[in-house]
C-alpha positions as CSV (number, residue, x, y, z in Angstrom):
1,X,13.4,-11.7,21.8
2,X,13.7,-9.5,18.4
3,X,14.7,-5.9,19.6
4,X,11.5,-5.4,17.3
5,X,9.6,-6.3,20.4
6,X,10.5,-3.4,22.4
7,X,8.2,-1.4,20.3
8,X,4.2,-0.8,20.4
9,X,1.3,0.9,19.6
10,X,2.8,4.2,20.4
11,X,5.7,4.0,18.6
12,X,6.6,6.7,16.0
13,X,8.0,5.7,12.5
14,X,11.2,7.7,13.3
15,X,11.7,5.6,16.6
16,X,11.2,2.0,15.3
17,X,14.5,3.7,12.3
18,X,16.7,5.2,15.3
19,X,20.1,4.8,14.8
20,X,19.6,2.6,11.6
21,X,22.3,4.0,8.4
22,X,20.0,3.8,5.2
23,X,22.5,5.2,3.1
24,X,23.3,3.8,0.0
25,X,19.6,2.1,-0.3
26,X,16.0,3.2,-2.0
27,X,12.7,2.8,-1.6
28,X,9.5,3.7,-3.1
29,X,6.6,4.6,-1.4
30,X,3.2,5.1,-3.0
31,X,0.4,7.8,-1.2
32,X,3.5,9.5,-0.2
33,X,2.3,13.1,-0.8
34,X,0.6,13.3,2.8
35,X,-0.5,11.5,5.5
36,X,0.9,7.7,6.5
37,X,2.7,7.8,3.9
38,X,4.6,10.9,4.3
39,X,5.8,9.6,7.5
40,X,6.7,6.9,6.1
41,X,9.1,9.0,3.4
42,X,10.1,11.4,5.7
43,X,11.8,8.5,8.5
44,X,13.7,6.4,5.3
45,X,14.7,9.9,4.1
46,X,15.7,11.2,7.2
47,X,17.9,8.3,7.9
48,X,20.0,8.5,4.7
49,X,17.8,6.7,2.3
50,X,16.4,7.7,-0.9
51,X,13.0,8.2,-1.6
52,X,11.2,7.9,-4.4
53,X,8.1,9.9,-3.5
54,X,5.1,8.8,-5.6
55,X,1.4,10.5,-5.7
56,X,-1.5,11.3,-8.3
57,X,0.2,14.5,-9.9
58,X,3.4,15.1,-10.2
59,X,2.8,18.8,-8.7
60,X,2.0,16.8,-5.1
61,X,4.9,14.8,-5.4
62,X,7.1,17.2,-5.7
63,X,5.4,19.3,-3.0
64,X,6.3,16.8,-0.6
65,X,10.0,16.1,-1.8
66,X,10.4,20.2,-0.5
67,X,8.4,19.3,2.8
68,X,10.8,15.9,3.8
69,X,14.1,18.3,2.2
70,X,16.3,15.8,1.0
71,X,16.9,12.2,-0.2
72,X,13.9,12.0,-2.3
73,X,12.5,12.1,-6.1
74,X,8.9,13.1,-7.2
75,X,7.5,10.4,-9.3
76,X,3.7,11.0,-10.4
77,X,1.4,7.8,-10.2
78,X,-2.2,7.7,-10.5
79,X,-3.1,4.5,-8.9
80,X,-6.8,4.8,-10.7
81,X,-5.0,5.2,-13.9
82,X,-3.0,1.6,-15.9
83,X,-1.2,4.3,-18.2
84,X,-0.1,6.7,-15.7
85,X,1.2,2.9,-13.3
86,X,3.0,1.4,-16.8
87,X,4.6,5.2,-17.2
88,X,5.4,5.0,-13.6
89,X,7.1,1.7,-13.7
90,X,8.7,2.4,-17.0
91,X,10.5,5.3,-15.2
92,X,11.5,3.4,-12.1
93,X,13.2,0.7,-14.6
94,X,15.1,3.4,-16.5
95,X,16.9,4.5,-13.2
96,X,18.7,1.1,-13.9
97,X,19.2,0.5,-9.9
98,X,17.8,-1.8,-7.4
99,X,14.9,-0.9,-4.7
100,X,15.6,-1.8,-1.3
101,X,12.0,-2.3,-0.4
102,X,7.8,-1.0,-2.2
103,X,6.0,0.4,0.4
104,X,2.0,0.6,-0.8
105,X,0.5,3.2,1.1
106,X,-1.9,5.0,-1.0
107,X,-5.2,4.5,-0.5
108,X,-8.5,6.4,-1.0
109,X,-11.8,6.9,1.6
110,X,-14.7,5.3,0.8
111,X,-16.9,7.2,-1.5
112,X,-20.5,7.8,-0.3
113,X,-21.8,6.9,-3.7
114,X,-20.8,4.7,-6.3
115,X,-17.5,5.6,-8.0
116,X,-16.0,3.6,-10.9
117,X,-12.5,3.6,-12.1
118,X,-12.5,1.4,-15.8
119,X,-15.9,-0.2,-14.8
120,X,-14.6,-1.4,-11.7
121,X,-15.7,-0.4,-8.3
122,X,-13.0,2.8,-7.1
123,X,-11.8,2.0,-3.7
124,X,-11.2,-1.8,-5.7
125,X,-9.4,-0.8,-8.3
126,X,-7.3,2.5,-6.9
127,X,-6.3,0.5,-3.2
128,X,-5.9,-3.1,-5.1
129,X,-5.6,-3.3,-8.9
130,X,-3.3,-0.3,-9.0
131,X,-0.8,-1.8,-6.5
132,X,-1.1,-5.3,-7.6
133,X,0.0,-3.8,-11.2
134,X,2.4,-1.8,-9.9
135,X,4.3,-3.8,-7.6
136,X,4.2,-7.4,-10.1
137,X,6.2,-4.7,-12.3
138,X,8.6,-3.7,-10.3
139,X,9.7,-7.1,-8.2
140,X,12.2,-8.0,-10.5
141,X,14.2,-4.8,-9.6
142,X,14.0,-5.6,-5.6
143,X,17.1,-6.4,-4.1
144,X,18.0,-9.8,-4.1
145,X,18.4,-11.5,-0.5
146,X,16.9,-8.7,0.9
147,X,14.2,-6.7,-0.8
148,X,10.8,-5.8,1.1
149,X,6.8,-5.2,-0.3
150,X,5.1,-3.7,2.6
151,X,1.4,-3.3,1.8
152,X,-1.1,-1.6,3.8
153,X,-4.7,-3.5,4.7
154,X,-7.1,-3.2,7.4
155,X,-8.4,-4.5,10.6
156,X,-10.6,-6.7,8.1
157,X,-7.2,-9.1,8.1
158,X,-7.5,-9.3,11.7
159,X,-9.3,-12.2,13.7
160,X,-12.4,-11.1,14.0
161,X,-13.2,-9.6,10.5
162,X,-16.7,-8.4,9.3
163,X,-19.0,-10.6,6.9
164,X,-18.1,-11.1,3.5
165,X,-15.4,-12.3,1.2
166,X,-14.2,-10.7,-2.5
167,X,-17.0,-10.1,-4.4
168,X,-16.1,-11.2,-7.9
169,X,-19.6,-11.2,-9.4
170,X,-19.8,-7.4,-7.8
171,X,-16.7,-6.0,-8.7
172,X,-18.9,-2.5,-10.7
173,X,-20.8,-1.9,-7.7
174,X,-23.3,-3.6,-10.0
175,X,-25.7,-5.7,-7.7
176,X,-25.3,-3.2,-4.8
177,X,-22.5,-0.2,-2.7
178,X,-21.9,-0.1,0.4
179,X,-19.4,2.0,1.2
180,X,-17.5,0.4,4.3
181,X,-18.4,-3.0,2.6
182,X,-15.9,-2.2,-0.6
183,X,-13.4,-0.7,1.5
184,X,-13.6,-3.7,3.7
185,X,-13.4,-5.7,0.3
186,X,-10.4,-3.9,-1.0
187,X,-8.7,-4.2,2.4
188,X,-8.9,-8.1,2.2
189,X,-7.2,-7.9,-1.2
190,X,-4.4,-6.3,-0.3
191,X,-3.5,-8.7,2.2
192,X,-4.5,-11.6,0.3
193,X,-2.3,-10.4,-2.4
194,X,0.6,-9.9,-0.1
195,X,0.3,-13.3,1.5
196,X,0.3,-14.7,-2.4
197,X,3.3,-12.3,-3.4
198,X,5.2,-13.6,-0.4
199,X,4.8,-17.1,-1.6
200,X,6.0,-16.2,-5.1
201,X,8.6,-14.2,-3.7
202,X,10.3,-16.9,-1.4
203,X,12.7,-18.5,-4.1
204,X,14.0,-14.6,-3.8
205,X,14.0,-14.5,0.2
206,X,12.4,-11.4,-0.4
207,X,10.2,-10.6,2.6
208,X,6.4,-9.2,2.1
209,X,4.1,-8.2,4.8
210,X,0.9,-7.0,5.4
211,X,0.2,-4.0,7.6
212,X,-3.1,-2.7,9.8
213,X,-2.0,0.9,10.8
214,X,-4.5,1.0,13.6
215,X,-7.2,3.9,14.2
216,X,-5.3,6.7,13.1
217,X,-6.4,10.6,13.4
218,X,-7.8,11.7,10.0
219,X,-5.9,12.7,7.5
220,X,-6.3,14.6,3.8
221,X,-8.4,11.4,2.9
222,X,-11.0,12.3,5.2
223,X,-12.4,15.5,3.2
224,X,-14.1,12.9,1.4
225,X,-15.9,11.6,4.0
226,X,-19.9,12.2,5.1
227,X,-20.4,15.3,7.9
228,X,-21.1,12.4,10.3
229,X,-18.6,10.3,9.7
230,X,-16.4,13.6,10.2
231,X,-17.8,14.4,13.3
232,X,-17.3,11.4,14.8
233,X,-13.6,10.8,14.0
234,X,-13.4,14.7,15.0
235,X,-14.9,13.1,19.0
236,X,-12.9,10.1,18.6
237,X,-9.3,11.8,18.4
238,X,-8.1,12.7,21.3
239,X,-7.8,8.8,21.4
240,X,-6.7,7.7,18.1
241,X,-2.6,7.5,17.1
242,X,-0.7,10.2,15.1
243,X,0.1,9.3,11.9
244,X,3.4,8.8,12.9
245,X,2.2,6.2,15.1
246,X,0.4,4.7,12.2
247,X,3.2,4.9,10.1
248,X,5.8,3.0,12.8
249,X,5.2,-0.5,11.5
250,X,5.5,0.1,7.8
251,X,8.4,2.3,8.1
252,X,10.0,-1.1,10.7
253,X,8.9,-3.9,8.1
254,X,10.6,-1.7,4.9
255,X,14.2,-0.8,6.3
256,X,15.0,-2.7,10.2
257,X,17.2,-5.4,10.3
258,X,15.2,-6.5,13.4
259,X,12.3,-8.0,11.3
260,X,14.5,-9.1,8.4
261,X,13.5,-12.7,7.2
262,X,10.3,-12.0,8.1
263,X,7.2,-12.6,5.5
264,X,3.7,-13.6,4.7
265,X,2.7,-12.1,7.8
266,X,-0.1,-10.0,9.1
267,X,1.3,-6.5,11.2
268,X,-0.7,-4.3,13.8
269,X,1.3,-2.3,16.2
270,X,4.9,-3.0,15.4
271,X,4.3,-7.1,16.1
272,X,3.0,-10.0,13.6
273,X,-1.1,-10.3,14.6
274,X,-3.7,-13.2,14.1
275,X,-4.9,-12.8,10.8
276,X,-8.4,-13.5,9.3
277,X,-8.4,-17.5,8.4
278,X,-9.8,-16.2,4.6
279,X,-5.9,-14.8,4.2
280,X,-4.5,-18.1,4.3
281,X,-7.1,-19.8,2.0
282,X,-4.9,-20.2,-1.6
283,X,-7.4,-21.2,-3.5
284,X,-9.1,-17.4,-2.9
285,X,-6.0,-16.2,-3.1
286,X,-5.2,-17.4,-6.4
287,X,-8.4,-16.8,-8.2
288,X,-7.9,-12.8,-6.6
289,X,-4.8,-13.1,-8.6
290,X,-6.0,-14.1,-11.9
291,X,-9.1,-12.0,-12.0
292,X,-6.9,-9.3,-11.4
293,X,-4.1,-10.2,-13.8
294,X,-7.0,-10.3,-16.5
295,X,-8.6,-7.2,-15.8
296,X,-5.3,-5.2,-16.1
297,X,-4.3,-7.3,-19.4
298,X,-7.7,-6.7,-20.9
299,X,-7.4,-2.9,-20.2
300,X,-3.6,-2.7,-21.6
301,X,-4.9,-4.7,-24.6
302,X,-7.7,-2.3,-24.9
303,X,-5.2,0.4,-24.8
304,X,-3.3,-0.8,-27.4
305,X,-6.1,-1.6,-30.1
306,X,-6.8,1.9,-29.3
307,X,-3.7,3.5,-30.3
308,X,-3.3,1.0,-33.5
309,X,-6.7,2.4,-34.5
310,X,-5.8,5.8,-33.9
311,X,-2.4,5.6,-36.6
């Protein structure tokens, strides 16, 4: 048995790292201003690695390096933004140094009305397109033998998921929005994208992993929920995990030796959990990939006839 198993639901993200020396390694964690991910930054920091604490503005990053005190850098990185994730990624590959493990935390709530992001549906394009550009830049600087992608889904990769696949002829919001429907949507990305990255990876025996942080109590993404939806969570919490709960199995899957080897799994709770069958169909998979490889070339492309015009 893995000591891995010893831990659960109610685990904390500084309990799964106990006693584990991170010195000498780095990570990168994106959302990392507040919430999950913040716990996530503050247990590698706190056991001697080195952070490199991404958010939206640089101002939030930075507020959080003072919060977790040491071991970390602010980096800004709009997720919503293919300029601000190539400047991102450019500075990451200037600090000439390999990353230990990318942990993809940021996310955003669902927006009550439609919300686009370069003609493409928000939660789609901040929670999946800006990872997926991110992270296929910065592989090549993960640790070989040993570097981790940990990237956060849903429940939706769990066994019993709602209706519905990825929507590629509704990726504007175009046809029709519904709110839980797209976050459901980009949920399933992520994890089909870290199920396809852990394939692509293996030559490298680098590990990547989805994760399900469970029902969590809100956290600053809920401001952007509906009254109702506010309320309810506000009922519910008495019985829903801290965030450093939620935090415990990305912060295990990016820096324990007790899960190392591990990949293409599903994570809920601190332990590998049945996945929805639609994350192990390739073909989907693959077609994610592409559509989502085109849509960043064609705005980088886009980008650049702009600037050629402009001299």
């Amino acid at each position: 048995m893995k000591k891995s198993d010893v831990f659960g639901a109610r685990s904390t993200a500084d309990e799964v790292l106990a006693g584990i020396d991170l010195t000498g390694k780095r990570y990168l964690v994106t959302g990392a201003a507040s919430g999950l991910g913040l716990q996530v930054a503050s247990a590698l920091a706190a056991n001697g690695g080195h952070v490199i604490v991404t958010s939206r503005t640089l101002d939030r990053a930075r507020r959080a390096c003072q919060e977790i005190g040491y071991h970390c850098s602010p980096l800004q990185c709009d997720l919503g933004d293919l300029d601000d994730v190539a400047a991102a990624t450019a500075a990451v590959h200037r600090l000439d140094v390999p990353l230990d493990a990318i942990i993809a935390h940021a996310t955003i709530a669902p927006p009550e009305t439609l919300s686009l992001r370069n003609g493409i549906e928000a939660q789609f394009f901040v929670n999946h397109i800006g990872h997926f550009a991110l992270i296929n830049e910065l592989t090549d600087l993960l640790r070989d033998g040993a570097g981790r992608v940990v990237i956060v889904s849903s429940s939706v990769a769990g066994a019993n998921p709602a209706k519905g696949t990825i929507m590629f002829d509704n990726l504007a919001g175009q046809r029709f929005y519904e709110a839980r429907r797209f976050h459901r949507q980009s949920a399933l990305a992520n994890a089909l994208y870290a199920k396809e990255l852990s394939r692509r990876l293996s030559t490298r025996s680098s590990g990547v992993n989805c994760v399900d942080p469970g029902k969590v109590r809100p956290t600053a993404t809920a401001r952007h929920r509906s009254i109702v939806r506010r309320l309810a969570q506000f009922a519910a919490r008495p019985f829903l995990r801290s965030p450093a709960q939620g935090a415990a199995t990305s912060s295990l899957l990016a820096a324990s030796p007790n899960v190392a080897g591990v990949s293409g799994e599903h994570w809920r709770y601190c332990k590998v959990a049945t996945s929805n069958p639609l994350i192990e169909d390739r073909e989907l998979a693959l077609r994610l990939w592409d559509v989502c490889a085109e849509i960043v070339a064609h705005y980088r492309a886009s980008r650049t006839g702009l600037m050629a015009h402009a001299a």
